[in-house]
C-alpha positions as CSV (number, residue, x, y, z in Angstrom):
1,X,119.4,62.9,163.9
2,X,116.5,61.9,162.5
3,X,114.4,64.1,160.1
4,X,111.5,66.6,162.4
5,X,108.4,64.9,162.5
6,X,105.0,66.0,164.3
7,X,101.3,65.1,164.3
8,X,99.0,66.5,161.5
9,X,95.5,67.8,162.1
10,X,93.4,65.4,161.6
11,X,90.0,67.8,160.6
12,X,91.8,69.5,157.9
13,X,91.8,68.0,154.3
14,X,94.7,66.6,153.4
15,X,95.9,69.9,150.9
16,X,95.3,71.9,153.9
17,X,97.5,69.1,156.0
18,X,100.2,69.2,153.6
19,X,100.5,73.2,154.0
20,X,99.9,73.1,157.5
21,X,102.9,70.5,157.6
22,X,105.3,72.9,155.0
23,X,104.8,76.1,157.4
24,X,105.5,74.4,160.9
25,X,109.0,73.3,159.3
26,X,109.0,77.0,157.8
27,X,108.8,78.3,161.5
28,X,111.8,76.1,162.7
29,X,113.9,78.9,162.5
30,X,114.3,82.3,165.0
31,X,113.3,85.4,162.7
32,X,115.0,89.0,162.3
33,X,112.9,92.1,163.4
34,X,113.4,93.7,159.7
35,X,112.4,89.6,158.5
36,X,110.1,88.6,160.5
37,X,108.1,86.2,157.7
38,X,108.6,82.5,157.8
39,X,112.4,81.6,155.9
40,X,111.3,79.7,153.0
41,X,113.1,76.3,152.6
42,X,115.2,76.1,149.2
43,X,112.5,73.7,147.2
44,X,110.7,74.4,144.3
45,X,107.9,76.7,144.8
46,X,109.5,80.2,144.4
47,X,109.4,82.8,147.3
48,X,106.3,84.6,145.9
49,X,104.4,81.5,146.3
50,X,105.3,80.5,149.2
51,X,104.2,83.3,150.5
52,X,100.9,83.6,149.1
53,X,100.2,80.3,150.2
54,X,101.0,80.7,153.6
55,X,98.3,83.8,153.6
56,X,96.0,82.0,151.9
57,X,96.0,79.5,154.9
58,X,96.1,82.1,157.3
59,X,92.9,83.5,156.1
60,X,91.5,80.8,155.5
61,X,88.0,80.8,157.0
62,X,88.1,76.3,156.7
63,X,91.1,76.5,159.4
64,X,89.6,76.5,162.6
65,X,91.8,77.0,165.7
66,X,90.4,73.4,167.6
67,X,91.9,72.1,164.8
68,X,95.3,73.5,164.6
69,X,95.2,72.8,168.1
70,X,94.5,68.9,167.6
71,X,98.7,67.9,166.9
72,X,99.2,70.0,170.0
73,X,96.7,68.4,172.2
74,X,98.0,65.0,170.6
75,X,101.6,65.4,171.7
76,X,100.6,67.3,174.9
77,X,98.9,63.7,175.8
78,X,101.8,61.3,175.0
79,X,104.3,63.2,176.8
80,X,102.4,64.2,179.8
81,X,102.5,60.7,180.7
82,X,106.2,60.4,180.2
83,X,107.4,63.7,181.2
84,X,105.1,64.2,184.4
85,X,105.2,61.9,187.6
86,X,102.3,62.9,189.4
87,X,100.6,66.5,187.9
88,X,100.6,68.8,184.7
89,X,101.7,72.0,185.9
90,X,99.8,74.9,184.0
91,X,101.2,78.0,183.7
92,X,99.0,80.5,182.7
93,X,99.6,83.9,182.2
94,X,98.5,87.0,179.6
95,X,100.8,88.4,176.8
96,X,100.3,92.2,174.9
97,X,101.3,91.7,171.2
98,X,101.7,95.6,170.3
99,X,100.6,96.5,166.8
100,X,101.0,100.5,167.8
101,X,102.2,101.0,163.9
102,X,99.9,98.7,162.0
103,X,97.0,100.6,161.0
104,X,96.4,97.9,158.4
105,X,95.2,95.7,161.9
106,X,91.6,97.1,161.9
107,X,91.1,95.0,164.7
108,X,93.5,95.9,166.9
109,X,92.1,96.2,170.6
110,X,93.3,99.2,173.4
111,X,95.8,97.1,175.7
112,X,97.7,99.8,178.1
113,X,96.7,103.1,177.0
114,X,95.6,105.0,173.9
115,X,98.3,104.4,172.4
116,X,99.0,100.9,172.8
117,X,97.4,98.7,170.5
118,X,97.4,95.3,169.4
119,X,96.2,91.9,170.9
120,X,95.8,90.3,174.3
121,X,97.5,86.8,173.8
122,X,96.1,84.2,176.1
123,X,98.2,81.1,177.4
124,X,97.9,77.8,179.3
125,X,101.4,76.3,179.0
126,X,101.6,72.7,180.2
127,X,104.8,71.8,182.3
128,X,106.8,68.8,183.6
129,X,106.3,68.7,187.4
130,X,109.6,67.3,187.1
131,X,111.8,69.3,185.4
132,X,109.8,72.5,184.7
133,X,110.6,72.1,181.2
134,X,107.7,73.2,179.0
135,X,106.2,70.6,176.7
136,X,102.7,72.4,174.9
137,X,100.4,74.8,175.3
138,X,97.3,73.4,176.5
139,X,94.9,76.3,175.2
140,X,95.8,79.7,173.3
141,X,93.3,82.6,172.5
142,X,93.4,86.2,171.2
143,X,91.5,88.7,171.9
144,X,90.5,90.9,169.5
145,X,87.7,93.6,168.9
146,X,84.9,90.8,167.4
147,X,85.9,89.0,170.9
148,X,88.4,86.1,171.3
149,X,89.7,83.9,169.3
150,X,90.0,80.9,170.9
151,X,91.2,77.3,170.9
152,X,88.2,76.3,172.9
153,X,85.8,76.9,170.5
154,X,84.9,77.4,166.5
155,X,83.0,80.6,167.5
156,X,84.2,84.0,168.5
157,X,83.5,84.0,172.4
158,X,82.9,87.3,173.9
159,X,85.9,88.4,176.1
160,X,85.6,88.2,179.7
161,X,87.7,89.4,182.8
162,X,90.6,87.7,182.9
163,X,89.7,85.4,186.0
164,X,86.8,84.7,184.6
165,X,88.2,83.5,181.3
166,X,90.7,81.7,183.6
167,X,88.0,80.0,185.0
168,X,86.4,78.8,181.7
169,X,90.1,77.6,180.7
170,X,90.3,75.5,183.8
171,X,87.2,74.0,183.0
172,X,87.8,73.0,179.3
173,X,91.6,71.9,180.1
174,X,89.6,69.4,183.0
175,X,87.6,68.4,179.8
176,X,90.4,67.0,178.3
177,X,90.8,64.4,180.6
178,X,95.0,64.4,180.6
179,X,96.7,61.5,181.7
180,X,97.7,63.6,184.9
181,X,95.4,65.7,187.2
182,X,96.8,69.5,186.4
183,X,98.0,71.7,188.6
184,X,98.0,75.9,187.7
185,X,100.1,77.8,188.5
186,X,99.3,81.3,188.1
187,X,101.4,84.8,189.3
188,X,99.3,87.6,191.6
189,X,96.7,88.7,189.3
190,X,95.2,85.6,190.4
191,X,94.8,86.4,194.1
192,X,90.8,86.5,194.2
193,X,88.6,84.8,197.4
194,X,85.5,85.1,195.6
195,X,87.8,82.5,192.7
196,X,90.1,80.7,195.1
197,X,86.0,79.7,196.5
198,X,84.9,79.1,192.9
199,X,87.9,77.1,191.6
200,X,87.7,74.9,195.0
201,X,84.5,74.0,195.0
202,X,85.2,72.3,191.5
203,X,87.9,70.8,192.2
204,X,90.6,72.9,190.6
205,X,94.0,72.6,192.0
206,X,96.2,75.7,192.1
207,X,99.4,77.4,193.4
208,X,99.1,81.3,192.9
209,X,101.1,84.0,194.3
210,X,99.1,86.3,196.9
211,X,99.1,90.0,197.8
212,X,100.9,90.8,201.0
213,X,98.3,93.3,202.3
214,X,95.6,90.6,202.1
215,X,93.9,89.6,205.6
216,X,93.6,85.8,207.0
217,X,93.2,83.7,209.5
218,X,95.9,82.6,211.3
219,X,95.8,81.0,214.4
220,X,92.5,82.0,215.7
221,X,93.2,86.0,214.6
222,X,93.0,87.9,211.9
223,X,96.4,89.0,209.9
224,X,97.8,90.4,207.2
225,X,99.7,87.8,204.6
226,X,102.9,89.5,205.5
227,X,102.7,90.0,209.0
228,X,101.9,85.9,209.3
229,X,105.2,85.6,206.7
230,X,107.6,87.6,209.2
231,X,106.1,85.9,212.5
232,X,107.3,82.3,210.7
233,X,110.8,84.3,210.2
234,X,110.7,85.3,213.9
235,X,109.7,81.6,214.8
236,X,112.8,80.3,212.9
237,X,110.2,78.6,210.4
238,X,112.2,79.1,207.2
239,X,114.3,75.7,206.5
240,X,116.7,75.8,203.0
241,X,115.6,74.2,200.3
242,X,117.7,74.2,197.3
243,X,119.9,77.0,195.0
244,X,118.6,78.5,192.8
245,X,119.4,81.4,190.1
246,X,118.2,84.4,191.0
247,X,118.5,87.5,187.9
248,X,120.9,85.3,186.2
249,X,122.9,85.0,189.9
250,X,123.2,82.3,192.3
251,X,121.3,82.1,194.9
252,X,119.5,79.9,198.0
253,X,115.5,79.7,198.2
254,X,114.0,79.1,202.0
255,X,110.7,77.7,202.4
256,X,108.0,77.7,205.6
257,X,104.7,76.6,205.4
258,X,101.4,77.3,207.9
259,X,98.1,76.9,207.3
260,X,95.7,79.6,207.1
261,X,92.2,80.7,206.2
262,X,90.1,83.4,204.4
263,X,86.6,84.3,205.3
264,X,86.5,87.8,204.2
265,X,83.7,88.3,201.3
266,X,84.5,88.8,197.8
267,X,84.0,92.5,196.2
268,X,84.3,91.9,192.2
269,X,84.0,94.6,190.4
270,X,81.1,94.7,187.7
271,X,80.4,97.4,185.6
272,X,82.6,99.6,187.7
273,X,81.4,99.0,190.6
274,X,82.0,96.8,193.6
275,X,79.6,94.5,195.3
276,X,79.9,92.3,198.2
277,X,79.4,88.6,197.7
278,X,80.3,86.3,201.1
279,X,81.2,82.9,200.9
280,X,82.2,80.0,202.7
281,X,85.6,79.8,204.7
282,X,88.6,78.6,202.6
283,X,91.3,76.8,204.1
284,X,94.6,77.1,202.3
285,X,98.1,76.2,202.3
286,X,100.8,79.2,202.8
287,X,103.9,78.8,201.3
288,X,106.9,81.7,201.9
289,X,109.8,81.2,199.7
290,X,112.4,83.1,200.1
291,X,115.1,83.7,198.0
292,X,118.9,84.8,198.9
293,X,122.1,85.9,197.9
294,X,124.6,83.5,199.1
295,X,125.6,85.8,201.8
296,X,122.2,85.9,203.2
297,X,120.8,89.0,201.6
298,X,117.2,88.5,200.9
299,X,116.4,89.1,197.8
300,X,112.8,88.3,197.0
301,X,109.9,86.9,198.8
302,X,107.2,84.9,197.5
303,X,103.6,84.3,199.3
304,X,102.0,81.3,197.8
305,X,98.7,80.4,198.3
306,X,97.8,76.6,197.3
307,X,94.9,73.8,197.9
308,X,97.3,71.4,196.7
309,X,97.5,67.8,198.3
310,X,99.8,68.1,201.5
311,X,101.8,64.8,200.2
312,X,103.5,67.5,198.2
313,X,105.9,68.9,200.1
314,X,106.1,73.0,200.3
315,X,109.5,73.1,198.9
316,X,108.5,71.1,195.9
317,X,105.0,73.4,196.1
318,X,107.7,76.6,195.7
319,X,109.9,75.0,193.1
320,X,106.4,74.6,190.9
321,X,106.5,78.5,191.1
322,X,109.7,79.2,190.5
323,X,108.8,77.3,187.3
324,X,106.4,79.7,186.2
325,X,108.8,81.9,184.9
326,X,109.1,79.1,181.6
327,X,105.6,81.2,180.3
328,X,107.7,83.9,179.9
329,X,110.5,82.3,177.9
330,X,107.4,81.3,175.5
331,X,106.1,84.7,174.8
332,X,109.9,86.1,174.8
333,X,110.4,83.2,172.3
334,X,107.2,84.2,170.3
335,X,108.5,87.7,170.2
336,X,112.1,89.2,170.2
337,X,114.2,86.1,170.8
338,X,112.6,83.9,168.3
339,X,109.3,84.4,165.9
340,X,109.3,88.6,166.3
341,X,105.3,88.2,166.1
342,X,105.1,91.8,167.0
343,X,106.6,92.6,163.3
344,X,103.7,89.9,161.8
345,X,101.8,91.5,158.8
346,X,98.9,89.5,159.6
347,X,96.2,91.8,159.0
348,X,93.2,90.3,161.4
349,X,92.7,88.7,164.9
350,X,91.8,85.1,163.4
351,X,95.0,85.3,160.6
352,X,96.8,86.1,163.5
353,X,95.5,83.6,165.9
354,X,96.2,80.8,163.2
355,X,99.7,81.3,162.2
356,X,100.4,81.7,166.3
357,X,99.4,78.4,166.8
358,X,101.8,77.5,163.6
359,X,104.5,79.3,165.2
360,X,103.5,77.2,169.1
361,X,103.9,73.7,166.7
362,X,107.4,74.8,165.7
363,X,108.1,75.9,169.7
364,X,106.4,72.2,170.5
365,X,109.2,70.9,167.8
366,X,111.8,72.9,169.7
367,X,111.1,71.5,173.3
368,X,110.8,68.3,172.3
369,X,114.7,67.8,171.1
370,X,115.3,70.1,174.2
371,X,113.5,67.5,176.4
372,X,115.3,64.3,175.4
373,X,117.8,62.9,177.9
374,X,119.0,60.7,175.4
375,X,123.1,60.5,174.7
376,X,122.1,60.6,171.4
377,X,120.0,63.9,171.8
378,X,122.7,65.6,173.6
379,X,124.6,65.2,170.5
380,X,122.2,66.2,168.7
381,X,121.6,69.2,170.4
382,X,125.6,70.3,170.3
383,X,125.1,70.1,166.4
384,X,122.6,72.1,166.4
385,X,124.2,74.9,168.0
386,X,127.1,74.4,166.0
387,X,124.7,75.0,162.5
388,X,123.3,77.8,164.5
389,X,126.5,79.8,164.5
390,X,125.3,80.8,168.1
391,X,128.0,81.4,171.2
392,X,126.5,80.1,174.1
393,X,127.3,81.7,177.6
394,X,129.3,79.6,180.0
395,X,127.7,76.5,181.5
396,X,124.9,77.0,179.1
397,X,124.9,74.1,176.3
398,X,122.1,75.3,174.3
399,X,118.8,77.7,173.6
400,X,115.7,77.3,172.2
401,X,116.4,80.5,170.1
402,X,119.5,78.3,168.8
403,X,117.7,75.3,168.4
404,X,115.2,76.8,166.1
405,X,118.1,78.0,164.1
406,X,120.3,75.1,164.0
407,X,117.0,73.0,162.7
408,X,116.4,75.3,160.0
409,X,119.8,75.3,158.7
410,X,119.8,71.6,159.0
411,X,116.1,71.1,157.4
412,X,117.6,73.8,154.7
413,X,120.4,71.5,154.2
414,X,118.1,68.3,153.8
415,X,115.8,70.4,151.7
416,X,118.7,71.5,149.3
417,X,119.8,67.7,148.1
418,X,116.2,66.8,148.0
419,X,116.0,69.6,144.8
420,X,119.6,70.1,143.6
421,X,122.3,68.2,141.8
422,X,125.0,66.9,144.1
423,X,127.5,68.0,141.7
424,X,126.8,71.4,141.5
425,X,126.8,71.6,145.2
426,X,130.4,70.1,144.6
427,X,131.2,72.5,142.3
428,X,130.2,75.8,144.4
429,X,132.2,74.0,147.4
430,X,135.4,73.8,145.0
431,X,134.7,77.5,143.9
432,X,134.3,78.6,147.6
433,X,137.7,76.9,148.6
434,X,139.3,78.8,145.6
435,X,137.9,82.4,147.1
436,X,138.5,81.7,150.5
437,X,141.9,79.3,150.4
438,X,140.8,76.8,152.3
């Protein structure tokens, strides 16, 4: 396998490219709760600094977050085109990182309650419209008390309701000009009119999940979402699509589609209260997926509202959802089952913010040998688990959590002949057969 290589930001000086390069291969590893600072490869530089380096980069002031974002952006380009027929899907969602015990984080914003405090982490993941396998996040940002943090821009920006700052995200990810039209997809938080009118007037495409107890227009009346989804179940509308896993169980999803449109007015809320703001007619796909159990149990049911193209077919418009759930694998990757960032000792918002999009480089890393269809990268991956010590469950070859471990065991191991003699490695292997009898 050949040795973990990645783009470099290109803005930085070339000391600050160096480090920036060091602490990616640092965060190619999945972190203890009671350890949750970057493992320190076995090279020169001892462990104190090592460390101090990496929070001298963190806070430093020259390390803006476009430009830790450039690599990301870079790789995000090239594989789009080779991992994505005909769309990006981007699933974006919203994270709590909970700091309740770290007074040291003046910063630290109310998420939940009183209580619960930390940072909001913001996430556009980009996707493969044919796999579903992640490849990059497309635009990260933390809010904070100064405001957010944000890949988009050098400054601070103030924070804004989520849609809102959804919004703005759509419009710098269009910006980017992708080799791919994208495609977001986006759970029911998302279910707005006054935003489904905004994002389709310029030309955003989207597939988000919608409230039952919202009212449409379905054939010439007006009906509630879920009252249209059971009169396509009384109609015989639902036709299988595919199985699926369903909380770790197998399953079967169903999938109708109809036509239907919203004309009700908008009622944000601003400055806690609501107004009424009308707007033109929107015409949108509706796709019910169903899930169920093999014995025909239903299970769960998904309404999915979409402007997408109709050349894409409804079951393929449901598979893109049942995607989204690969957003939550990246924050449960960034947190318990990989980088612990909730244990971080960052003490700011922009620190923070910086050594996340470290951390996303190492997770970029981690898909892409997860990504490869290569023979050669299914070996690969194999010995990687192996240097992980990992089990896996039955049918399940590999992890990301395992990946990240087997590569830093095996960049561990490079790094180790790089700085020591040969023979005393020798020599500790002889002394370890001796103890051990082997």
């Amino acid at each position: 396998m050949r040795e973990v290589d990645f783009d470099l930001p290109q803005s930085l000086e070339p000391r600050l490219q160096g480090r920036y390069q060091h602490l990616v291969r640092e965060h190619l590893h999945s972190s203890r709760a009671l350890a949750p600072g970057a493992g320190r490869l076995p090279g020169a530089a001892s462990a104190l600094a090592s460390t101090q380096a990496a929070w001298r980069f963190y806070g430093n002031e020259r390390v803006p977050l476009p430009g830790l974002m450039e690599p990301i952006l870079a790789h995000a380009r090239r594989a789009v085109e080779q991992d994505c027929q005909q769309y990006g899907l981007v699933a974006d969602d919203w994270s709590c990182l909970a700091y309740k015990a770290h007074a040291g984080k003046t910063d630290r914003v109310r998420l939940k309650n009183k209580k619960h405090r930390g940072y909001e982490l913001q996430t556009s993941l980009l996707l493969s419209d044919q796999d579903g396998h992640p490849i990059a996040p497309l635009a990260q940002e933390l809010r904070a008390q100064a405001g957010l943090y944000t890949t988009r821009s050098q400054r601070v920006r103030p924070p804004a309701k989520h849609l809102d700052g959804l919004t703005q995200r759509m419009a710098h990810l269009a910006g980017l000009a992708l080799p791919r039209p994208l495609v977001h997809i986006i759970d029911r938080e998302a279910d707005s009119v006054g935003h489904y009118r905004q994002w389709q007037r310029r030309g955003r495409r989207f597939v988000v999940r919608a409230k039952g107890r919202q009212r449409v227009e379905w054939q010439g009346q007006s009906w509630l979402l879920a009252a249209v989804a059971a009169q396509l179940q009384a109609q015989g509308a639902f036709a299988y699509a595919r199985p699926v896993e369903y909380e770790g169980r197998p399953a079967q999803q169903y999938v109708a589609e109809t036509r239907v449109v919203i004309t009700r007015p908008a009622r944000p809320k601003r400055h806690g209260r609501s107004t009424t703001v009308p707007g033109p007619a929107v015409s949108l796909r509706l796709v019910v997926s169903q899930v169920r159990s093999p014995e025909g149990q239903l299970l769960a049911t998904w309404l999915l509202l979409s402007n997408v193209e109709p050349s894409v077919s409804a079951q393929v418009l449901a598979l893109w959802y049942y995607w989204r759930w690969r957003v939550e694998s990246f924050f449960k990757l960034l947190k318990g089952a990989g980088h612990q960032v909730e244990s971080w000792q960052q003490r700011s918002g922009p620190a923070l913010a910086r050594r996340l999009l470290v951390a996303s480089m190492a997770c970029v890393v981690v898909w892409q040998v997860a990504r490869d269809p290569s023979p050669q990268a299914e070996q690969s991956r194999r010995l990687l688990v192996r240097l992980s010590g990992r089990q896996m469950k039955r049918g399940c070859s590999w992890t990301a959590p395992a990946l990240l471990d087997g590569l830093w065991v095996l960049l561990a191991m490079v790094d180790l002949l790089k700085h020591e003699d040969l023979g005393a490695v020798q020599s500790l292997l002889g002394s370890l057969k001796r103890v051990f009898k082997t």
